[in-house]
C-alpha positions in Angstrom: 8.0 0.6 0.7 7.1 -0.2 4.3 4.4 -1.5 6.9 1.7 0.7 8.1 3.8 2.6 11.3 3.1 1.8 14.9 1.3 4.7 16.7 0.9 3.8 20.3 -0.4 0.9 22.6 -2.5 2.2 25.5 -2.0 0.8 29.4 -3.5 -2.7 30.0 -6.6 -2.6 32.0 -7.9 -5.1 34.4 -11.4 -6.6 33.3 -14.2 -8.1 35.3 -17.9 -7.4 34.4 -16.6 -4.6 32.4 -13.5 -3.8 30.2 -12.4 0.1 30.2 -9.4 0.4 27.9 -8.1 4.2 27.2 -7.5 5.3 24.0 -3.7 5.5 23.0 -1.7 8.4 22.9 -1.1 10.6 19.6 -3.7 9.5 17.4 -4.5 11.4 14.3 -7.2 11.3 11.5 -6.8 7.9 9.5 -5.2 6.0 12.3 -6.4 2.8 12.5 -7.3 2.0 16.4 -7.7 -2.1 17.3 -9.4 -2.8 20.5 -8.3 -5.7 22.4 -11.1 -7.3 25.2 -9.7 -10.6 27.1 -11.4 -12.3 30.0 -11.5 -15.8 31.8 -15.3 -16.4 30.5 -17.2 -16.4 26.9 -19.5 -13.7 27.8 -17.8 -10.8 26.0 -20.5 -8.0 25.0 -20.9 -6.1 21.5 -18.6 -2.9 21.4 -19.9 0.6 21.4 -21.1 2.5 18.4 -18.7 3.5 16.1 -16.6 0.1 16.6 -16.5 -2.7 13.9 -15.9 -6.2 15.5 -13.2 -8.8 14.0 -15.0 -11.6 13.4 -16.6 -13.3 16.7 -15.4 -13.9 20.1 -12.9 -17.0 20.6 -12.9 -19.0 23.3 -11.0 -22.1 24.1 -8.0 -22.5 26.8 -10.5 -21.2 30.0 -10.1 -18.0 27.8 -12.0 -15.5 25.6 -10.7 -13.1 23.2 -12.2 -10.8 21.0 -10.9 -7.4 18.3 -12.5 -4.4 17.1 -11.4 -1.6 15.3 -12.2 2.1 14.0 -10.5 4.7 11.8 -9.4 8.0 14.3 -10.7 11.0 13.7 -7.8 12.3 15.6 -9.6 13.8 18.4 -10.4 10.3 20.6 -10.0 11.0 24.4 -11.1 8.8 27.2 -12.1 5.1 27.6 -14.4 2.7 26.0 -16.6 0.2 27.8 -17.3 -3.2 27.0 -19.7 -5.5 29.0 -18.2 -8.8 30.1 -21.4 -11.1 31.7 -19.9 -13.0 35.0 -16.4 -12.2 34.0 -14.0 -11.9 37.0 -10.4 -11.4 35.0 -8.9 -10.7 32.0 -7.4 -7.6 30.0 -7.6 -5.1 28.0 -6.0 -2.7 26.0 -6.1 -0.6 22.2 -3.0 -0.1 20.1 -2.9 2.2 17.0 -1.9 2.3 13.6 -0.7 4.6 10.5 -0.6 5.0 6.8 2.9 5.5 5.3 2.0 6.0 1.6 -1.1 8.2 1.7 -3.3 5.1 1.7 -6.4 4.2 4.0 -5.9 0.9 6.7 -8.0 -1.6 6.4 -8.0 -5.1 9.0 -9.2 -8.4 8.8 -8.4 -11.4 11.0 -8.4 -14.8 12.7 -8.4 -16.6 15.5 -7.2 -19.6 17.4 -6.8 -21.2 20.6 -4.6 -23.9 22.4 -7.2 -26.2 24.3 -5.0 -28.0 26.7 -2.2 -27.0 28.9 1.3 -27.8 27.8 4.7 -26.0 28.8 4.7 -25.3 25.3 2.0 -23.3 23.7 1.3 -23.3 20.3 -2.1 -21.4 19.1 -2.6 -21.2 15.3 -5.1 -18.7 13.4 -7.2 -19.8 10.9 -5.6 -19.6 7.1 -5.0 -16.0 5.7 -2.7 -14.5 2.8 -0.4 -11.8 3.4 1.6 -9.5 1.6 4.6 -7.2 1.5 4.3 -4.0 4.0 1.3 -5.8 5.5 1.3 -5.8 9.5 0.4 -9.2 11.2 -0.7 -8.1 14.5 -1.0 -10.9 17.5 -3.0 -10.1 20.9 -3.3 -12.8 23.3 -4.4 -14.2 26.8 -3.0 -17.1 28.1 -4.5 -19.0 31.9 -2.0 -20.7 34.3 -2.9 -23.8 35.7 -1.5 -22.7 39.1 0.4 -19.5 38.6 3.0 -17.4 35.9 6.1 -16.8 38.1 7.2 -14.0 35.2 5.9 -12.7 32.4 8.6 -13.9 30.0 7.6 -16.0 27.7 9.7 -15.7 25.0 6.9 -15.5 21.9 7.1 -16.4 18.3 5.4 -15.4 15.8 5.1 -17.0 12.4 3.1 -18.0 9.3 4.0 -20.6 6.0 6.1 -19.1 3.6 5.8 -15.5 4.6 8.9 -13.7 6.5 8.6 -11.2 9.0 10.7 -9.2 11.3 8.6 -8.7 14.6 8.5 -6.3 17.4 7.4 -7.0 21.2 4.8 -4.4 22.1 2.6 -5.4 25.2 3.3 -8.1 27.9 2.7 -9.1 31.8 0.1 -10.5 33.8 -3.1 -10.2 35.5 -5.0 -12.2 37.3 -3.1 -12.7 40.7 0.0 -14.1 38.2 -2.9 -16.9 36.7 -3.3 -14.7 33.4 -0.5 -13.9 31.2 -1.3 -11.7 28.1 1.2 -10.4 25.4 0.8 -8.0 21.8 3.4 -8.2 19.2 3.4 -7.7 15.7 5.1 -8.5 12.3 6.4 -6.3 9.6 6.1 -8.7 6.4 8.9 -8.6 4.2 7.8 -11.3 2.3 3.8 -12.7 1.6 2.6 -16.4 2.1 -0.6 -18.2 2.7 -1.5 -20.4 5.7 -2.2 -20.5 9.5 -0.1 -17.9 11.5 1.0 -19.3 14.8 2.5 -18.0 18.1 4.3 -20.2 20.2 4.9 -19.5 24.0 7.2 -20.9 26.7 4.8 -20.1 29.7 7.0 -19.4 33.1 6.0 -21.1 36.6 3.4 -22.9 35.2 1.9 -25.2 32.2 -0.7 -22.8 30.1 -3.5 -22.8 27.7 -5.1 -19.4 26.0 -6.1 -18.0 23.2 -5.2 -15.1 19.9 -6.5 -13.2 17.8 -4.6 -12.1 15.0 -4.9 -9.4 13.6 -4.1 -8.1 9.4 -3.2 -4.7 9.4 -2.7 -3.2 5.2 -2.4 0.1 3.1 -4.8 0.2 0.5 -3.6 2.8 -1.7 -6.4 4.6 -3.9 -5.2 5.6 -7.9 -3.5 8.4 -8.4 -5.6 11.5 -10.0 -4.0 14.7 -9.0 -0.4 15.9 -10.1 3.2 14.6 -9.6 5.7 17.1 -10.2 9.6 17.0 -9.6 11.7 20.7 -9.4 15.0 20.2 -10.3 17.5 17.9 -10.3 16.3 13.9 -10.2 14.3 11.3 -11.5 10.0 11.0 -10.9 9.2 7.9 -11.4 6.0 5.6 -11.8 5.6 2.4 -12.0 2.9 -0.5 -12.4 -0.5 0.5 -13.1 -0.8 4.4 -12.1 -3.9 6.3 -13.4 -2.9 9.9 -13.7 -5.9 12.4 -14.4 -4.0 14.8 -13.7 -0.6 16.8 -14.5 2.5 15.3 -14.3 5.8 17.6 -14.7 9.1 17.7 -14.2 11.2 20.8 -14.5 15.0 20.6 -14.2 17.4 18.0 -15.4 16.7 14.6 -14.8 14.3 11.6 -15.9 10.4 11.8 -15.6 9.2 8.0 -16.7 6.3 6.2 -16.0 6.7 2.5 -17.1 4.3 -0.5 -16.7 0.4 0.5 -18.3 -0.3 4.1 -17.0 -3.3 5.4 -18.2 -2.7 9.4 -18.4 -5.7 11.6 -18.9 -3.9 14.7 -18.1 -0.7 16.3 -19.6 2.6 15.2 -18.6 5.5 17.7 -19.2 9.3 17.8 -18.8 10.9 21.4 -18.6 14.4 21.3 -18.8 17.4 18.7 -20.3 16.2 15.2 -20.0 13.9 12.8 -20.8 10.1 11.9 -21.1 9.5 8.0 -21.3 6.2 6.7 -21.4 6.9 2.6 -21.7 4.6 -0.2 -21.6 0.9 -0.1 -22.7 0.2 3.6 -22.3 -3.2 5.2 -23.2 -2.4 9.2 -23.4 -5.8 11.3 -24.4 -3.6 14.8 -23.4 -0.6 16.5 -24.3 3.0 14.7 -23.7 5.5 18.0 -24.3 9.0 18.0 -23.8 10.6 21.5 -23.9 14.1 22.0 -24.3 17.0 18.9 -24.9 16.4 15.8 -24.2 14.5 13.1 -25.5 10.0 12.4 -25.4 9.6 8.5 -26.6 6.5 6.5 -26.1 7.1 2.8 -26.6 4.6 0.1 -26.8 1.4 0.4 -27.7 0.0 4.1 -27.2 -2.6 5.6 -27.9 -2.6 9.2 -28.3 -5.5 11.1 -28.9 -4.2 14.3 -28.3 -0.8 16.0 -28.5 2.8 14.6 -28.6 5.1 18.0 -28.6 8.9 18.2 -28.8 10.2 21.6 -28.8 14.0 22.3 -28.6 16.8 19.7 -29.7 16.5 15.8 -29.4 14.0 13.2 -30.4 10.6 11.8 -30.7 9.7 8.8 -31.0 6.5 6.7 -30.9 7.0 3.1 -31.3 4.9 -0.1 -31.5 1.5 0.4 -32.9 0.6 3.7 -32.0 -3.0 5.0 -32.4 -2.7 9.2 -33.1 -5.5 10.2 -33.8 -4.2 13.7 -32.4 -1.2 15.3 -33.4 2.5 14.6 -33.4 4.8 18.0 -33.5 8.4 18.8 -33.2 9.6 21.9 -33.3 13.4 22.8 -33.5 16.2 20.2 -34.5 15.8 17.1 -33.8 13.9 13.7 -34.7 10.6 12.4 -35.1 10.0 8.8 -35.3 7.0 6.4 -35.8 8.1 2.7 -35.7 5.9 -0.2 -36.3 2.4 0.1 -37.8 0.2 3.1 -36.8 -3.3 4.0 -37.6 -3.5 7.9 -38.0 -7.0 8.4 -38.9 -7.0 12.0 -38.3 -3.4 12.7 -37.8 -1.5 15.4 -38.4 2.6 15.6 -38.6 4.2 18.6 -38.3 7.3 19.8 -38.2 8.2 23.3 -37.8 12.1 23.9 -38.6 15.1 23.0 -40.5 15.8 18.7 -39.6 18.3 17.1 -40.9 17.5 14.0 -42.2 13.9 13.1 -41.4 13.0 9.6 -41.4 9.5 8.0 -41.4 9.2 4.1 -41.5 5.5 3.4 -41.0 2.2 3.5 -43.2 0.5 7.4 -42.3 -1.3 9.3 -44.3 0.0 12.3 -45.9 1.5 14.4 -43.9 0.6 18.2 -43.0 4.6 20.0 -43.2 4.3 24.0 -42.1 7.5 25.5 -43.2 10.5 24.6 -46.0 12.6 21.2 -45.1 15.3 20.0 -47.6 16.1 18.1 -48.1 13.3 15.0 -46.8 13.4 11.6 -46.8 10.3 9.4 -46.4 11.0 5.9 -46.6 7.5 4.0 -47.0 4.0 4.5 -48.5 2.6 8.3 -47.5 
């Protein structure tokens, strides 16, 4: 688990009539790139093609501040222009982001400004929710009412109930010292709704400004190609996977998926082990375990295709299973249905010597391929 990675936050630039920020360093396709235009008026111009704007431009604090963004392509050189009508000062800059966990980046945001001049300055957003491994970004532009004598400011960066550990990316001044404008950001550890808020201890001079804050998260899409694990270990899923796919594991270890996985495909464990499927588990392919160790689907599956065992250990299929498939094992071992199944079109089969063999649910008469003594079926076949 983590926040979307930083990439790379491009020089500030001057602004007047026009804003020219370069594109940051090392971008590659899925980056997402946030655009950051800043000036002393409100006449702050659309962005070029290709750009999606954050909301509207904010103004309050003798400031204006306004975000786009657009997904990389990976091969971004150059600078953008924005058109700033009768500005004289301000910055800009872009900064970069990038998936950890295969996902795509998506932003939202909001803004805020701190009207009057105070040696404290506190600028809240509008409300927002965040969550775990999101990225609370916060791009500013304060104005001196005479002048900044540094550019440290000492920021903080916060919202209600969510906790964040946050990194200092961007900060000086412009302006002839009267501008001061800053970029950090927050890695959320733990989600919370409400207005984030940056405070600032201005230097030299009592200040006003304004922020846009930016919402940086990984949307990750469902899974529908193949996990597999080699050797020794566990592979793991858990929550609400979809799997159309394959899932495998060969070597000794655990392969489980736990929470309500919906597998379309065939999962498979080579080796000594075991298969778990827990939860709510909806299987229409083949679950095989090959060799010792244990397959066991618990809950409420439904399996309308193949639950194989081959080699020593068990199976079991507990809850209310719905097999409308078939359940086989195949060497010396156990197969188990607990609870009440509905086997419509079920076979069982076992193909070698098992001693004992217990069924405890309601089937219908089982299909047996070879000679087993001696058998025990305890309940109504």
């Amino acid at each position: 688990m983590a926040a979307p990675s930083f990439v790379a936050v491009s020089a500030a630039v001057a602004t007047a009539t026009t804003a020219t920020p370069a594109y940051p360093a090392g971008l590659a396709a899925g980056d997402l790139i946030v655009m950051f235009v800043s000036s002393n008026v409100a006449g702050i111009g659309s962005a070029p093609a290709g750009w999606t704007a954050l909301g509207s431009p904010q103004t309050g604090g003798g400031t204006t501040v306004m975000a786009w963004t657009r997904t990389a392509t990976g091969s971004e050189t150059g600078t953008q222009t924005v058109n700033i009508t009768s500005g004289t000062k301000g910055a800009a800059w872009m900064t970069a982001y990038r998936p950890v966990k295969g996902g795509t980046l998506t932003a939202s945001s909001t803004y805020g400004s701190a009207a009057t001049a105070a040696a404290t300055v506190t600028v809240n957003g509008g409300s927002l929710t965040t969550l775990v491994d999101d990225l609370l970004v916060e791009l500013s532009l304060l104005a001196a009412v005479s002048t900044f004598t540094t550019s440290t400011f000492n920021p903080i960066l916060s919202q209600p109930g969510a906790t964040m550990t946050t990194t200092a990316r961007l900060s000086s001044r412009t302006g002839t010292n009267t501008l001061y404008f800053n970029q950090m950001s927050g890695e959320v550890t733990s989600g919370g709704t409400g207005a984030p808020s940056t405070t600032f201890t201005p230097a030299g001079s009592n200040g006003s400004g304004s922020v846009a804050y930016v919402l940086v998260r990984e949307t990750v899409a469902a899974f529908n190609g193949s996990l597999a694990l080699g050797g020794t270990g566990t592979l793991g899923a858990t929550g609400k996977p979809a799997m159309a796919g394959a899932t495998s594991l060969a070597g000794s270890g655990s392969l489980a998926v736990a929470g309500k996985p919906s597998a379309v495909g065939d999962m498979s464990r080579t080796g000594t082990g075991t298969l778990a499927i827990s939860g709510s588990v909806a299987t229409s392919g083949t679950l095989t375990l090959t060799s010792d160790g244990t397959l066991a689907a618990a809950g409420a599956p439904a399996a309308t295709g193949t639950l194989t065992l081959a080699g020593l250990g068990a199976l079991t299929v507990e809850g209310q299973p719905d097999t409308v498939g078939t359940l086989t094992l195949a060497g010396v071992g156990t197969l188990t249905i607990a609870g009440t199944a509905h086997g419509p079109a079920t076979n069982i089969t076992v193909t070698a010597a098992l001693e004992p063999r217990r069924w405890t649910t309601l089937m219908p008469a089982p299909t047996k391929t070879a000679t087993l003594q001696p058998r025990r079926w305890v309940g109504t076949l």
